[in-house]
N, C-alpha and C positions, 0 to 999 in steps of 0.2 A: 479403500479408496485413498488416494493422496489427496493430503489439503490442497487446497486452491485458494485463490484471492476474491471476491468479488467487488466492484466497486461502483459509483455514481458519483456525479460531480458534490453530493452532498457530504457521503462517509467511505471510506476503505475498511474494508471486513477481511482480515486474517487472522491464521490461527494461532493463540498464546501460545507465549513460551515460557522458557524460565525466566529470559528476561522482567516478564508483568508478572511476576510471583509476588511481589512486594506491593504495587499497585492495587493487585485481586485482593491480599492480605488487608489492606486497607480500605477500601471500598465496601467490602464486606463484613465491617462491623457497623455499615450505618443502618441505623433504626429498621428503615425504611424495609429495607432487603433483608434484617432479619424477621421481620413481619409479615412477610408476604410472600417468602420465598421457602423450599425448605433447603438452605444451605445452612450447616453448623450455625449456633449462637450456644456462646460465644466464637469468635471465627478466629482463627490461628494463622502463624506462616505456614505450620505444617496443613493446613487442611487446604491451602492455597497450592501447596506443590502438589500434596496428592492430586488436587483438581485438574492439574496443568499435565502432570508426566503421566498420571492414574486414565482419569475420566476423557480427558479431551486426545490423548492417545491414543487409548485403546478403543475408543468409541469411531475413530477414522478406519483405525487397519479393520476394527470389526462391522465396517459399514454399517450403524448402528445408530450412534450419535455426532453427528454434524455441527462441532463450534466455531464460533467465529467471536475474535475480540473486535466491539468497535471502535476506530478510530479513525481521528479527522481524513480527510481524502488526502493522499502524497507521500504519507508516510506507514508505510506497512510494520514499523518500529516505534509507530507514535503512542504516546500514553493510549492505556486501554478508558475510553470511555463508556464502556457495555460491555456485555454480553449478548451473543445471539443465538440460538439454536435448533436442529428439527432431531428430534428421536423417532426412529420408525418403530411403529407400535403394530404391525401385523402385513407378511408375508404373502403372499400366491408360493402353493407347495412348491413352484419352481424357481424359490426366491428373488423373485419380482417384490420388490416394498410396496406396499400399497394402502397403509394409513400410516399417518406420522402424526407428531404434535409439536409443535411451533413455544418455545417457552425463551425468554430473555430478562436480565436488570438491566438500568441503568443508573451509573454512576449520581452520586448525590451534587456536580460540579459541575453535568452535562444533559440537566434536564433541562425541560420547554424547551428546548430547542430544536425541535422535530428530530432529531437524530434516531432515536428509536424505529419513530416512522418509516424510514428511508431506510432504516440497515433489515427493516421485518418485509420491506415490500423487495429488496434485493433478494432474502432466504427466502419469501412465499412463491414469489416468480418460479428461480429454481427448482425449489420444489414441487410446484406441480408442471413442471419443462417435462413433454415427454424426453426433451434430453438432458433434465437435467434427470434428478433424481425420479420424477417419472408419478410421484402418489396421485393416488384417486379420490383423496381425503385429507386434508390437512385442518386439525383441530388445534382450540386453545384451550389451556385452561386456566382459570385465578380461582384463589379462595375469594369467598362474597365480600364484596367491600374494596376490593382492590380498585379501585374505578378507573386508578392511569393507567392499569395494565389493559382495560375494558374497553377503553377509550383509543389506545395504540389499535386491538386487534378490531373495534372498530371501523377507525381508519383503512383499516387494510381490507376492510371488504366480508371479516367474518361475519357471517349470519348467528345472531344469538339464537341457541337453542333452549335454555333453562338454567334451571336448580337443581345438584345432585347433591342432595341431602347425605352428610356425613361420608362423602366419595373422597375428599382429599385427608392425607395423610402428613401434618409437620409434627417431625419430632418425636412422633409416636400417639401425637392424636389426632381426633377426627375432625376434620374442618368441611364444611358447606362449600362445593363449587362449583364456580362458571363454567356454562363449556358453551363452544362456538365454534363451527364450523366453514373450510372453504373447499368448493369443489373446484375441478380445471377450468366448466365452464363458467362458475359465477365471476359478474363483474368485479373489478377489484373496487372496488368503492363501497363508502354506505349505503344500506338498502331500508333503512328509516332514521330518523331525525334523533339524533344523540338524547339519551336520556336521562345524563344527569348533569348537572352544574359544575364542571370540574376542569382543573388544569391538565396539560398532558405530560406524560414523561417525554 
């Protein structure tokens, strides 16, 4: 598939280039997203190009993993303040996508600011668009404790499903996690009363 743009009067979502190689390089040694994220720690310029020319590449021509850098609305060249993305995680034998998984950071210089919000209900939308990418299933996931990442997917209307004990993987060990789910037809909204005391990214 060839990238595309999406946008809302809130953020513009296009996809990195080498230009935010140095930006991703930077961003990506804050605390936070080494924590709760599994991208390298320590993070590198070289793990930022591979990410840029490697992952977010091949993940388009191989209609697989769908990025998007965010940034403010107007400028498709503007500093990267996120990341956004869906990976389809399971086929119809006539490769038709049909579950995916919704995974993003955001920048340590562009949180509470809803941004995340806005640039996750622009890829949720899409993604379950029978025109856009078309899924029957779109899930999330965080290691337990993340509560902004909890709190974003949330907002967007996931339905908590549980605790998958020792299910996630950073770095080569086992982490406890969230998972939550959105179908086409659920409301995009909260479907119970937020359950923990916390800021949003």
């Amino acid at each position: 598939m060839e990238p595309f743009v999406l946008r809302s009067p809130e953020v513009l979502l296009s996809v990195p280039t080498d230009a935010d190689v140095d930006r991703i390089a930077a961003v990506c040694t804050d605390e936070q997203i080494a924590s709760w994220t599994t991208v390298p720690s320590p993070y590198s310029r070289q793990d930022a190009e591979g990410f840029v020319a490697g992952y977010v590449a091949q993940g388009w021509e191989q209609d697989k993993d769908f990025t998007w850098a965010v940034r403010a609305p107007g400028r498709a060249d503007g500093p990267v303040l996120g990341m956004m993305g869906v990976t389809v995680t399971a086929r119809h034998p006539d490769g038709t996508p049909l579950t995916g998984e919704l995974g993003y950071w955001t920048a340590p210089d562009a949180r509470g600011r809803g941004l995340t919000t806005s640039a996750g209900r622009l890829v949720t939308d899409w993604a379950l668009d029978p025109e856009g990418l078309g899924l029957q299933r779109l899930q999330w996931l965080a290691f337990v404790g993340n509560w902004p990442s909890r709190r974003v997917a949330w907002k967007l209307g996931f339905r908590f499903e549980g605790t998958m004990r020792r299910h996630g993987v950073q770095r080569g060990e086992l982490r406890d996690d969230w998972i939550g789910a959105l179908l086409p037809g659920d409301p995009r909204e909260p479907d119970e009363p937020w359950p923990h005391d916390s800021a949003a990214f």
